[in-house]
MOPAC internal coordinates of N, CA, C and O (Angstrom, degrees):
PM7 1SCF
backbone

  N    0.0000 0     0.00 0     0.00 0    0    0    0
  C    1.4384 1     0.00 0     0.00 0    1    0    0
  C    1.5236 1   108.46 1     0.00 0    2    1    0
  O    1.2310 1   124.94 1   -59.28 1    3    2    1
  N    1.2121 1   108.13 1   120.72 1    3    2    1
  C    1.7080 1   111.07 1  -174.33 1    5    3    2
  C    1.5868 1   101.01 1   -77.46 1    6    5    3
  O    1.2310 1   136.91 1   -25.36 1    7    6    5
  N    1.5112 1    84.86 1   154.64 1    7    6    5
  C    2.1771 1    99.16 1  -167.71 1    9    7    6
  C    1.9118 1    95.42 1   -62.91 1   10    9    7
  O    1.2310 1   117.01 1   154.96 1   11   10    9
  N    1.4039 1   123.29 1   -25.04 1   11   10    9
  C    1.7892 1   123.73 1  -167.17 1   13   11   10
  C    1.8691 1    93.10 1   -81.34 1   14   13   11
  O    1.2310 1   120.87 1   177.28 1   15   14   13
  N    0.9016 1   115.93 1    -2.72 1   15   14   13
  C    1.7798 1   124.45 1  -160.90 1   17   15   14
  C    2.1556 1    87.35 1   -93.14 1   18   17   15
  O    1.2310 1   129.64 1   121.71 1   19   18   17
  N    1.3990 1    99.03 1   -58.29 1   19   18   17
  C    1.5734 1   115.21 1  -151.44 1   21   19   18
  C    1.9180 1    88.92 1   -66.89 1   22   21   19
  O    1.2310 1   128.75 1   135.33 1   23   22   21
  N    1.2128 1   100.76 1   -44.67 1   23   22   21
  C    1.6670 1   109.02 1  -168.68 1   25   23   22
  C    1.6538 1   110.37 1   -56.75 1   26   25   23
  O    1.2310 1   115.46 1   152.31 1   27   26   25
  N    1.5392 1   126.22 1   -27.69 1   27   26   25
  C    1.5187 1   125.50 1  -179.73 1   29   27   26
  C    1.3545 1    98.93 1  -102.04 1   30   29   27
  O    1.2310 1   103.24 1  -166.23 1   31   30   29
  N    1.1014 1   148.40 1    13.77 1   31   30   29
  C    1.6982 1   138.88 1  -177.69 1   33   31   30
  C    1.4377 1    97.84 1  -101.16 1   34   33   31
  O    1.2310 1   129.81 1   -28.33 1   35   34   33
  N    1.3915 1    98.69 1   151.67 1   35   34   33
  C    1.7974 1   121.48 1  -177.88 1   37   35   34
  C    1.6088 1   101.39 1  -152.43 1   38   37   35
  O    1.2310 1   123.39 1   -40.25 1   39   38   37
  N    1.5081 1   111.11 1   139.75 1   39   38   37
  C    1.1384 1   111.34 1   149.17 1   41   39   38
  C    1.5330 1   131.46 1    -4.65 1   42   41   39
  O    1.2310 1   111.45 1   -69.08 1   43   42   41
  N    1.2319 1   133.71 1   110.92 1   43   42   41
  C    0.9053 1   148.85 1  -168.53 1   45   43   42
  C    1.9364 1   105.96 1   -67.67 1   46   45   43
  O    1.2310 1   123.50 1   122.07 1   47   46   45
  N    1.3664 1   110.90 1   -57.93 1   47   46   45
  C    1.0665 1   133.27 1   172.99 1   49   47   46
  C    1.4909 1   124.64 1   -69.51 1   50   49   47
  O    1.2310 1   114.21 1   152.33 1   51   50   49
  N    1.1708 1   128.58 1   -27.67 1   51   50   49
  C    1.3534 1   138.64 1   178.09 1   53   51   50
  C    1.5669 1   120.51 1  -145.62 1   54   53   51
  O    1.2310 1   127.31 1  -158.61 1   55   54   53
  N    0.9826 1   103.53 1    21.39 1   55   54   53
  C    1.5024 1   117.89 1  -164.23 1   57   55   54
  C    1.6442 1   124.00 1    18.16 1   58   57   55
  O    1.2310 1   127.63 1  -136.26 1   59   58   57
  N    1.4172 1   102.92 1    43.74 1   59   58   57
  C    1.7190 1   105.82 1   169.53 1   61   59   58
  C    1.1832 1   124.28 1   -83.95 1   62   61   59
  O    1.2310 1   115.11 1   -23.94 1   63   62   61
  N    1.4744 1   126.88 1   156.06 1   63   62   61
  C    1.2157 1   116.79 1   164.60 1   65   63   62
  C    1.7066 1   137.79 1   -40.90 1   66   65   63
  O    1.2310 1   112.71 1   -64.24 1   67   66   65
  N    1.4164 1   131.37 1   115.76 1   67   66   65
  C    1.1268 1   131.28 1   165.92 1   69   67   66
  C    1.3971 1   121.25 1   -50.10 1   70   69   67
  O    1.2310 1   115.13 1   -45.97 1   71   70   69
  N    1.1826 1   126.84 1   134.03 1   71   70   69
  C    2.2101 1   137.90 1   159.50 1   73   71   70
  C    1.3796 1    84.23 1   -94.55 1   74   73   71
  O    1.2310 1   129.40 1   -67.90 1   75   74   73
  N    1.8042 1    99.49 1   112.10 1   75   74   73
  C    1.4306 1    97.57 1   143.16 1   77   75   74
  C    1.5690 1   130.66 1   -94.65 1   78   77   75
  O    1.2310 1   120.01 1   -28.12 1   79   78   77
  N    1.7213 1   117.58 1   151.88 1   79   78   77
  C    1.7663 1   102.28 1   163.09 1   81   79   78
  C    1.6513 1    92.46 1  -135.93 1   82   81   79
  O    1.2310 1   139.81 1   -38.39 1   83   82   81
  N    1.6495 1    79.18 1   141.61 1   83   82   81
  C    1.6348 1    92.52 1  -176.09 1   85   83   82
  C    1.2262 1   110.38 1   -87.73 1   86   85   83
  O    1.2310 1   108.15 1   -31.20 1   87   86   85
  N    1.1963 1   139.74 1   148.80 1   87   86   85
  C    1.6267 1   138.82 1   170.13 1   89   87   86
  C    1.5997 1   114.70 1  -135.10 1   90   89   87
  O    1.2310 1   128.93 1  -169.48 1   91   90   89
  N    1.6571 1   100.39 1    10.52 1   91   90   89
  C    2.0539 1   104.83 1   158.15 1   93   91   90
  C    0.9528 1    87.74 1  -179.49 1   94   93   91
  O    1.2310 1   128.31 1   -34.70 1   95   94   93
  N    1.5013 1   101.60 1   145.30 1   95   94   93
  C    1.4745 1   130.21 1   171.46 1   97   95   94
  C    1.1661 1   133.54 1  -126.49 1   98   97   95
  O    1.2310 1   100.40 1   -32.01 1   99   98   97
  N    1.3412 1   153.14 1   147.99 1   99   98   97
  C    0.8523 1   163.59 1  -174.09 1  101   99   98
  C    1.9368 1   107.57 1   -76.07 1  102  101   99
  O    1.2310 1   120.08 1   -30.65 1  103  102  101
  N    1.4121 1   117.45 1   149.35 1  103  102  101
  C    1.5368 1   109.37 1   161.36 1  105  103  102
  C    1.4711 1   131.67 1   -74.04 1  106  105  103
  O    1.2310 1   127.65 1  -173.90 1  107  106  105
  N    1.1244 1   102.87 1     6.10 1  107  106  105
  C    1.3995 1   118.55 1  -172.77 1  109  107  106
  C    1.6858 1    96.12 1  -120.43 1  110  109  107
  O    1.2310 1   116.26 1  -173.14 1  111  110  109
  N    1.0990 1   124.71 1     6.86 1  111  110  109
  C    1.4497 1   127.42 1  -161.72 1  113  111  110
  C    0.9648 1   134.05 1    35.90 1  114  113  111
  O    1.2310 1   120.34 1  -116.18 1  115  114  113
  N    1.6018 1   116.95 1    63.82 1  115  114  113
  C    1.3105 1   132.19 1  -178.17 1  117  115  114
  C    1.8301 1   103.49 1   -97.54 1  118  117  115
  O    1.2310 1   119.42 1   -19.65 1  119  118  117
  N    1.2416 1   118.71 1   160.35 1  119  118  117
  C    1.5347 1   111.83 1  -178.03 1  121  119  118
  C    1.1088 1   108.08 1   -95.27 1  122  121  119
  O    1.2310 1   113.04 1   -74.46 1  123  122  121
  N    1.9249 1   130.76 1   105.54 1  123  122  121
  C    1.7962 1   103.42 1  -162.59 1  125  123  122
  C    1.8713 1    85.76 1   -84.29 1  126  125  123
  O    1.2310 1   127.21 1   143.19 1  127  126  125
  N    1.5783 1   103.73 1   -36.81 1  127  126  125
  C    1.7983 1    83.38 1  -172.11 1  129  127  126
  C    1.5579 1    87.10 1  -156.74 1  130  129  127
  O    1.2310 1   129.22 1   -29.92 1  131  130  129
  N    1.6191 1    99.83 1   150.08 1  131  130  129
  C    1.2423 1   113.08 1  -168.97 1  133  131  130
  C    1.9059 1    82.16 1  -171.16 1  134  133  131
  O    1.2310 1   133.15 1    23.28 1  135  134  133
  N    1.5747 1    92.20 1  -156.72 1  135  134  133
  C    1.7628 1   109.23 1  -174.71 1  137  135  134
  C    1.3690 1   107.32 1  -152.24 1  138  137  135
  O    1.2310 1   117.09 1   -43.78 1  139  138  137
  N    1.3179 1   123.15 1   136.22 1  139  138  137
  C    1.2437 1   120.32 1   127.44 1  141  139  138
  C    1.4123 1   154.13 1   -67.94 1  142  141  139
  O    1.2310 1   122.72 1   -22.07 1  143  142  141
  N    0.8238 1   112.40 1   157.93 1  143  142  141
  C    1.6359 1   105.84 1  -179.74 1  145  143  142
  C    1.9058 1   109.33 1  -157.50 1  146  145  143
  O    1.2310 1   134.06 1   -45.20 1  147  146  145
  N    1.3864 1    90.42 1   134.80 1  147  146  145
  C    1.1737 1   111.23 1   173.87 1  149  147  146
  C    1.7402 1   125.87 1   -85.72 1  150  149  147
  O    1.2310 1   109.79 1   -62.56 1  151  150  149
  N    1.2062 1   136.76 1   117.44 1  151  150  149
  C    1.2162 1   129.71 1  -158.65 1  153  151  150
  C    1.5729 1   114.54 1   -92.33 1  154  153  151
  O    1.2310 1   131.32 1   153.25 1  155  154  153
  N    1.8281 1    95.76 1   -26.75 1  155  154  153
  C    1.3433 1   100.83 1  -166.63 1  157  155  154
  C    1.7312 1   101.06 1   -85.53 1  158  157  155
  O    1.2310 1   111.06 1   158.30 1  159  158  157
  N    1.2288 1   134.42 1   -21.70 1  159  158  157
  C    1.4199 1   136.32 1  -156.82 1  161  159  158
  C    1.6101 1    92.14 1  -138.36 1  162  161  159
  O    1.2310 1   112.68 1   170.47 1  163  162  161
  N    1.5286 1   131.43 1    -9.53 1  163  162  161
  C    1.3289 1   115.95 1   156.96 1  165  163  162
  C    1.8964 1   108.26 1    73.74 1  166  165  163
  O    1.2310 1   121.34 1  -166.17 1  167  166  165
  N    1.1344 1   115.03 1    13.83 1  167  166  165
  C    0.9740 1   120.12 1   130.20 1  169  167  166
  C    1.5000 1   160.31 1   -23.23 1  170  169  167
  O    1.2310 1   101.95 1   -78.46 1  171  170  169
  N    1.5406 1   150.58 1   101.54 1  171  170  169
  C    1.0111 1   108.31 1   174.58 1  173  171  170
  C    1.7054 1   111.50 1  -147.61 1  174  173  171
  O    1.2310 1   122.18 1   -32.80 1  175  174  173
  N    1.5736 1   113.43 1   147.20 1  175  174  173
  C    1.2841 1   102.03 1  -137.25 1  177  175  174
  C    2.0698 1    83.08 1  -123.75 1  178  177  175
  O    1.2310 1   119.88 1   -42.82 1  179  178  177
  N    0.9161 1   117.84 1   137.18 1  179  178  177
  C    1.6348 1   148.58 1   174.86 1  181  179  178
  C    1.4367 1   118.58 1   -67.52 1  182  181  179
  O    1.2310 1   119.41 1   -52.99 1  183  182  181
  N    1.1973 1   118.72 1   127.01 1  183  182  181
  C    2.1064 1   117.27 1  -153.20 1  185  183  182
  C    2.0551 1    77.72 1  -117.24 1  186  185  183
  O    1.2310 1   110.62 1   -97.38 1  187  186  185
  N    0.9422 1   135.24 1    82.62 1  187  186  185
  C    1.7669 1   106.64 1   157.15 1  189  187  186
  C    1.2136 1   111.64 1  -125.73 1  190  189  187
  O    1.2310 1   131.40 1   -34.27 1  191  190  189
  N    1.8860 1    95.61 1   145.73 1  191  190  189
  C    1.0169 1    96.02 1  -173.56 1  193  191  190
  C    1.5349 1   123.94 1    99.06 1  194  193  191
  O    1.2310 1   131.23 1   173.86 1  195  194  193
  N    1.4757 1    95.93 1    -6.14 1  195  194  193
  C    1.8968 1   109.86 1  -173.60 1  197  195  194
  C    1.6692 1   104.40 1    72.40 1  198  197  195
  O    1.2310 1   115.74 1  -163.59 1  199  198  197
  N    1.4482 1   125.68 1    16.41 1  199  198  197
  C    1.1098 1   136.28 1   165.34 1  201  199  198
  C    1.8033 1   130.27 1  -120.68 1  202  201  199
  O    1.2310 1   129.21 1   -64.03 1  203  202  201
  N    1.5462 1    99.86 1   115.97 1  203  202  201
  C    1.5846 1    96.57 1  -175.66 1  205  203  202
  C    1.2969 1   133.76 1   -76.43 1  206  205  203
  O    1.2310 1   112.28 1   -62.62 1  207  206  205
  N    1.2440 1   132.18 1   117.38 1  207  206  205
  C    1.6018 1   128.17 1  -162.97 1  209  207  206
  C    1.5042 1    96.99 1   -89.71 1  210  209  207
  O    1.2310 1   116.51 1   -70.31 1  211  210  209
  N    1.0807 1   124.25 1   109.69 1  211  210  209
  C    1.6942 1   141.22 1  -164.95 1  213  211  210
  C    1.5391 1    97.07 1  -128.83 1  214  213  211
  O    1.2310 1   116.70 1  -152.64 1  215  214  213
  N    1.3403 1   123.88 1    27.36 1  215  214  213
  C    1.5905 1   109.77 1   168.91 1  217  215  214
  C    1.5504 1   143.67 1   -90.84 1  218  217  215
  O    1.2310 1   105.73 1   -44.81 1  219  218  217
  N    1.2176 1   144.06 1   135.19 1  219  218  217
  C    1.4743 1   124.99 1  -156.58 1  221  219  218
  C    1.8885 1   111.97 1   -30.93 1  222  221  219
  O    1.2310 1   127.34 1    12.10 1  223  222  221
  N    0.7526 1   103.47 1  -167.90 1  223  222  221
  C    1.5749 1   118.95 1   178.87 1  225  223  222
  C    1.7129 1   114.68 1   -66.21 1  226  225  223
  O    1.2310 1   139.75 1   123.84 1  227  226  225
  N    1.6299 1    79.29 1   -56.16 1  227  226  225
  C    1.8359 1   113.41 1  -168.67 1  229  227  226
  C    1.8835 1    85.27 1   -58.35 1  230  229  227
  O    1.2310 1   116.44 1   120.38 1  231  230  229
  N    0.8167 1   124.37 1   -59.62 1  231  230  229
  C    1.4231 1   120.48 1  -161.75 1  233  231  230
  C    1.7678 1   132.29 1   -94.72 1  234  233  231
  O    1.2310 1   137.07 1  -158.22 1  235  234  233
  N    1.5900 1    84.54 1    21.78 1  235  234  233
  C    1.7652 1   102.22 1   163.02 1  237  235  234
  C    1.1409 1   121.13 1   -92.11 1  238  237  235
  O    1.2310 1   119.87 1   -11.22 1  239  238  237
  N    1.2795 1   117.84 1   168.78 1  239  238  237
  C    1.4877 1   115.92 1  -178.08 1  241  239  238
  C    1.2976 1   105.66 1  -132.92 1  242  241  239
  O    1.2310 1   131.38 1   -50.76 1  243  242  241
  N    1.0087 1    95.65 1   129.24 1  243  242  241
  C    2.3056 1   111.38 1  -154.50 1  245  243  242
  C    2.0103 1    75.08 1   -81.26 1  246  245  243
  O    1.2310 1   116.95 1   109.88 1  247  246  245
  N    1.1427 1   123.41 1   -70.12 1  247  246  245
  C    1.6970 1   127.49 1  -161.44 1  249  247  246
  C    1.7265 1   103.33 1   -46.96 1  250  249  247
  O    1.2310 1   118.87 1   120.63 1  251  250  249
  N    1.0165 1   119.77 1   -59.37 1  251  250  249
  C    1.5437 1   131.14 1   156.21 1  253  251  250
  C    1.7688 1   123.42 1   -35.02 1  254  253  251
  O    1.2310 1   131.02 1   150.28 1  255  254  253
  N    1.0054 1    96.34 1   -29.72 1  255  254  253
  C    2.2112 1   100.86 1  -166.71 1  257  255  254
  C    1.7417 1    84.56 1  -115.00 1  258  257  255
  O    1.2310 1   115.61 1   141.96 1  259  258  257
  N    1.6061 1   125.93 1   -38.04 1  259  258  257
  C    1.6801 1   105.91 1  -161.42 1  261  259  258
  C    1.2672 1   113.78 1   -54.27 1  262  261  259
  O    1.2310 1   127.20 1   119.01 1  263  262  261
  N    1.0736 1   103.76 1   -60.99 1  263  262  261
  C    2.2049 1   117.21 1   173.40 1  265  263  262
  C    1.6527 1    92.13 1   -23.81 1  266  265  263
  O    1.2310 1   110.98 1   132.39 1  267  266  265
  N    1.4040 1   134.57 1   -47.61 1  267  266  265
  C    1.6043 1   102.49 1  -138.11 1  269  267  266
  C    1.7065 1    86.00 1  -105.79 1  270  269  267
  O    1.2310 1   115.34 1   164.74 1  271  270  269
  N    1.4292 1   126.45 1   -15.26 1  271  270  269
  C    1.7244 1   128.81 1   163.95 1  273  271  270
  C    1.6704 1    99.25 1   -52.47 1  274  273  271
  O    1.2310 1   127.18 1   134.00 1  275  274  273
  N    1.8688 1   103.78 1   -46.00 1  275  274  273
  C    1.6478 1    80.66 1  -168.11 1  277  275  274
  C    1.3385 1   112.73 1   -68.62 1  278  277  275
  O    1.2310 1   124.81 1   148.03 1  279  278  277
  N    0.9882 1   108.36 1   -31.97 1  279  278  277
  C    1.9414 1   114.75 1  -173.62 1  281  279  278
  C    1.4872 1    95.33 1   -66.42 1  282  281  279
  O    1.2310 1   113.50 1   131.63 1  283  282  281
  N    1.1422 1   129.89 1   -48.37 1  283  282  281
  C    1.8707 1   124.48 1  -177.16 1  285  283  282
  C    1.4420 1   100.51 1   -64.34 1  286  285  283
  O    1.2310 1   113.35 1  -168.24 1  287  286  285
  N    1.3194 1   130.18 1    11.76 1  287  286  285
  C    1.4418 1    97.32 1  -175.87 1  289  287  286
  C    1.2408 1   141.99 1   -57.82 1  290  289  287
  O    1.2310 1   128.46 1   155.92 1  291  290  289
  N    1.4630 1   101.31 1   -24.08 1  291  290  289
  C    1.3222 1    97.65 1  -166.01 1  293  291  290
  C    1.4659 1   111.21 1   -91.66 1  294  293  291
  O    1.2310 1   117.14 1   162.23 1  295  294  293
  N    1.4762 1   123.06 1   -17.77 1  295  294  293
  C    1.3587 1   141.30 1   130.32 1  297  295  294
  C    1.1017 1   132.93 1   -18.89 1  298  297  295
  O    1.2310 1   119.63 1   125.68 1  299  298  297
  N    1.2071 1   118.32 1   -54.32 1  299  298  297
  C    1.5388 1   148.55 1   168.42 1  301  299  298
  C    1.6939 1   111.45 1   -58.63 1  302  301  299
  O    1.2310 1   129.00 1   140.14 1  303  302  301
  N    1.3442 1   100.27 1   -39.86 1  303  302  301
  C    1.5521 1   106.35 1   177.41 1  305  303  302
  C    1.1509 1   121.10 1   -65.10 1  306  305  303
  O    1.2310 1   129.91 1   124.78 1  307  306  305
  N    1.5560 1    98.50 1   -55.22 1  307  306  305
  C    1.6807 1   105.34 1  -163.27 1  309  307  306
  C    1.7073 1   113.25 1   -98.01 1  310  309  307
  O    1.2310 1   135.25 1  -149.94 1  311  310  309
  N    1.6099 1    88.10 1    30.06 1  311  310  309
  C    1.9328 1   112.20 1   149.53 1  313  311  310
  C    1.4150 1   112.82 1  -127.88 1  314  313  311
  O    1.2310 1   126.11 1   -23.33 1  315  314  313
  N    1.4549 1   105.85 1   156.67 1  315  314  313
  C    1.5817 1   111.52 1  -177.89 1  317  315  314
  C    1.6852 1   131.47 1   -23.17 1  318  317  315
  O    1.2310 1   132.48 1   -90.48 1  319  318  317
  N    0.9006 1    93.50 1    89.52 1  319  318  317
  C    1.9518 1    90.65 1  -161.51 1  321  319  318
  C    1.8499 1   100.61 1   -42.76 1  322  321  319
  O    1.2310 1   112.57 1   133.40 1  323  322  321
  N    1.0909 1   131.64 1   -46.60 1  323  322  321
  C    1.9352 1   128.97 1   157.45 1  325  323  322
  C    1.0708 1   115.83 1   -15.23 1  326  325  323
  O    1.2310 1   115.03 1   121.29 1  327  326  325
  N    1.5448 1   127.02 1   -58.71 1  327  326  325
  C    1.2668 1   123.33 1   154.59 1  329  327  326
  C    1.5020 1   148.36 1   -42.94 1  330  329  327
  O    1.2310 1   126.38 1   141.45 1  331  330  329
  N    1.7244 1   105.34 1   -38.55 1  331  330  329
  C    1.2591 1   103.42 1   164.13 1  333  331  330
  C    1.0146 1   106.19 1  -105.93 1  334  333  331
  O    1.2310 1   112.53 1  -163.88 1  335  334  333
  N    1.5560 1   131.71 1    16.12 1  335  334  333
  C    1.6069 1   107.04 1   154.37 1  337  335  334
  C    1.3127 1   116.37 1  -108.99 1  338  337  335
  O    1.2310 1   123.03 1  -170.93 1  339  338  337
  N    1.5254 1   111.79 1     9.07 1  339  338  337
  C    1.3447 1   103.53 1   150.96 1  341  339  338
  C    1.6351 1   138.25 1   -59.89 1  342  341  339
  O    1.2310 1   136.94 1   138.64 1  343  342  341
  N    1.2761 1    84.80 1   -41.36 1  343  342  341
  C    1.5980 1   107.33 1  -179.13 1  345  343  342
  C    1.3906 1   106.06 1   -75.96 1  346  345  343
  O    1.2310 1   124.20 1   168.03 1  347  346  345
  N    1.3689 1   109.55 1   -11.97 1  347  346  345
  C    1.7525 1    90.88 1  -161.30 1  349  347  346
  C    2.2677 1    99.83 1   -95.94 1  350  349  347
  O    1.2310 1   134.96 1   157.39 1  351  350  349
  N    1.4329 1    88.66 1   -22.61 1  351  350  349
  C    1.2899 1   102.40 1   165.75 1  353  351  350
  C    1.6155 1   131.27 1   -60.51 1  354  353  351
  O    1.2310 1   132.29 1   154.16 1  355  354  353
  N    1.5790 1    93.88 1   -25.84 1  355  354  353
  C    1.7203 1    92.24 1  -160.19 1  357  355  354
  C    1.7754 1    81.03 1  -107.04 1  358  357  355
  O    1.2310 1   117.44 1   162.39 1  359  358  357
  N    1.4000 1   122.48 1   -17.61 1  359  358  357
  C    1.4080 1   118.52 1   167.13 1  361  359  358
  C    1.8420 1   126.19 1   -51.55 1  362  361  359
  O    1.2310 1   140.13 1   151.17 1  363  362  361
  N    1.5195 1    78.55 1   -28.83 1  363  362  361
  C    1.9239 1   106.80 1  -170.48 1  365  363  362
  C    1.4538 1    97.84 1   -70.16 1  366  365  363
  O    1.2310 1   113.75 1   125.11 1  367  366  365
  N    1.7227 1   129.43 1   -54.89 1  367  366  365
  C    0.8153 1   127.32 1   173.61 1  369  367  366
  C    1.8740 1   154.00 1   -17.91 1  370  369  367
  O    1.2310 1   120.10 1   180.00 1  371  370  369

């Protein structure tokens, strides 16, 4: 995901500003996978692949996204834990 890509995206749902954290990069500094997260709606949305999965709730796939929370953990931590236990809840679903 090119850095001019990350700079026009907003919340899907409330259109707030995104916090990104990167967790791989490219040598050219592309984002291959990292996360977003939403602060105002607590949200948080999954970059793999240099691609952002920005889809309603209803249409994620908790079995598909858990693998890459466990590998972010430590990522995951040292951001708003609300955030990833939002997601990890509606993943449960």
């Amino acid at each position: 995901m090119k850095t001019e890509t990350i700079e026009i995206l907003c919340c899907p749902f409330d259109k707030s500003d995104l916090k990104l954290t990167v967790v791989t990069q490219s040598l050219d500094r592309e984002v291959l996978e990292g996360f977003f997260t939403c602060e105002s709606c607590n949200r948080l949305y999954p970059i793999v692949q240099g691609i952002p999965i920005m889809n309603p709730d209803e249409y994620r796939e908790g079995k598909l996204e858990r693998p890459l929370l466990e590998r972010w953990s430590k990522q995951l931590e040292a951001k708003d834990a609300v955030a990833s236990r939002r997601l990890l809840e509606t993943l449960d679903q």
